[in-house]
C-alpha positions in Angstrom: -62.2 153.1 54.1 -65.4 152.6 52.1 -68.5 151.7 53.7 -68.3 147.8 53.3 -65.2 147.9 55.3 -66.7 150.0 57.9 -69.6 147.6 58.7 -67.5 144.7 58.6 -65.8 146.1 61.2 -68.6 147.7 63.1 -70.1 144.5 63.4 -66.9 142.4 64.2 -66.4 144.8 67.0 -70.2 144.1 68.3 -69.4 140.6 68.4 -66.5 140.3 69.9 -67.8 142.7 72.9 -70.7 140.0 72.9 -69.0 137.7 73.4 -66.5 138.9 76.1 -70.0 139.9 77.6 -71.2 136.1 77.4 -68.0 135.2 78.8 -68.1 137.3 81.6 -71.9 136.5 82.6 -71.6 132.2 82.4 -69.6 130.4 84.5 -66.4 129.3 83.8 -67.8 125.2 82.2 -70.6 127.1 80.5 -68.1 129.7 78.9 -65.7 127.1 78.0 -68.3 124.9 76.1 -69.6 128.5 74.9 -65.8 129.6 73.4 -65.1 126.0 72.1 -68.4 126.1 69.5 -68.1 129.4 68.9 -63.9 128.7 67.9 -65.3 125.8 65.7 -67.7 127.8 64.1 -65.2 130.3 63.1 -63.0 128.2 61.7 -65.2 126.7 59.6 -66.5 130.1 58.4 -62.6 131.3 57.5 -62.1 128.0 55.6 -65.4 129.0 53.5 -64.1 132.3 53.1 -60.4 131.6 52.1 -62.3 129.4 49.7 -64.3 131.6 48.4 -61.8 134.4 48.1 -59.2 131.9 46.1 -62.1 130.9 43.7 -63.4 134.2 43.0 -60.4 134.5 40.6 -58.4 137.7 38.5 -56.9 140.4 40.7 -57.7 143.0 42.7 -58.6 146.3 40.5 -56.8 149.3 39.8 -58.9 152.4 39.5 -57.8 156.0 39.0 -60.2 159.1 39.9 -59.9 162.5 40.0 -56.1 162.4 39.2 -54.0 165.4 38.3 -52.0 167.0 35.0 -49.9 164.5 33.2 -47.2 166.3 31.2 -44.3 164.8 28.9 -41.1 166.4 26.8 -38.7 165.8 24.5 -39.4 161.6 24.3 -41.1 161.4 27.7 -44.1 159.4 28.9 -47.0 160.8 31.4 -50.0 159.1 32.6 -52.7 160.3 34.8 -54.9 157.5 34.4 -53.9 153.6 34.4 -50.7 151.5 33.1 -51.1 148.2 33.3 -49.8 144.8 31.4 -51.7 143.7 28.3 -52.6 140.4 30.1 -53.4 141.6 33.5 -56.7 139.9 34.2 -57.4 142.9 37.2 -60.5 145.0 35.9 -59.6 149.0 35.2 -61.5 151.9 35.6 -60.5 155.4 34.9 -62.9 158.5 35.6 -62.2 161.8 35.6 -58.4 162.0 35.3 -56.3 165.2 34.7 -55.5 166.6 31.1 -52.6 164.6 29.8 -50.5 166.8 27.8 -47.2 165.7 25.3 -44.8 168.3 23.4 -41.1 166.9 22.0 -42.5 163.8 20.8 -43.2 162.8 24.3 -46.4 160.7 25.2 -49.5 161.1 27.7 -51.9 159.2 28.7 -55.0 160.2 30.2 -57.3 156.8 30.0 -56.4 153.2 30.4 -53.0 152.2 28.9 -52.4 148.2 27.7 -49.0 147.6 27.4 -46.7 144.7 26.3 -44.4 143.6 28.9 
């Protein structure tokens, strides 16, 4: 997990211990009006979000690091980097792949590899 992910989670876990902790401490008409905005509040907030996240457009990214030895014989085809579709709108990003190595009129790829479909 990278660190984004990490806080995100960190700080959804403080909340929802907050909030059991409010829960806990009112009473039960005070917690109930408590829970009901803090339900609406969410809501609205994951609407915004799912909005957000359908707007933002293209597709998630492939990257490849740090991959390993790519070898191809006699008519083959080896990548150690990325093979993707020449209209995929997903952003790539290759750094330091393996040596990519071809013999036998095979083919290897060691960088970012468009392809028709």
């Amino acid at each position: 997990m990278n660190r984004d992910r990490h806080v995100v989670l960190l700080a959804t876990g403080v909340l929802v211990a907050l909030l059991a902790i409010t829960f806990v401490v009112l009473r039960w008409e005070s917690a109930d009006r408590v829970a009901t905005a803090v339900s609406a509040l969410a809501g609205v907030g994951g609407v915004g979000v799912a909005v957000w996240a359908a707007r933002s457009g293209g597709r998630a990214r492939a990257r490849a690091r740090a991959t390993g030895r790519a070898t191809a014989t006699a008519g083959g085809y080896a990548n150690s980097g990325v093979d993707a579709p020449t209209g995929d709108a997903a952003s790539l990003e290759v750094s330091q792949t393996g040596d990519a190595e071809a013999t036998g009129g095979g083919q290897a790829i060691s960088g970012i590899r468009r392809r028709d479909r």
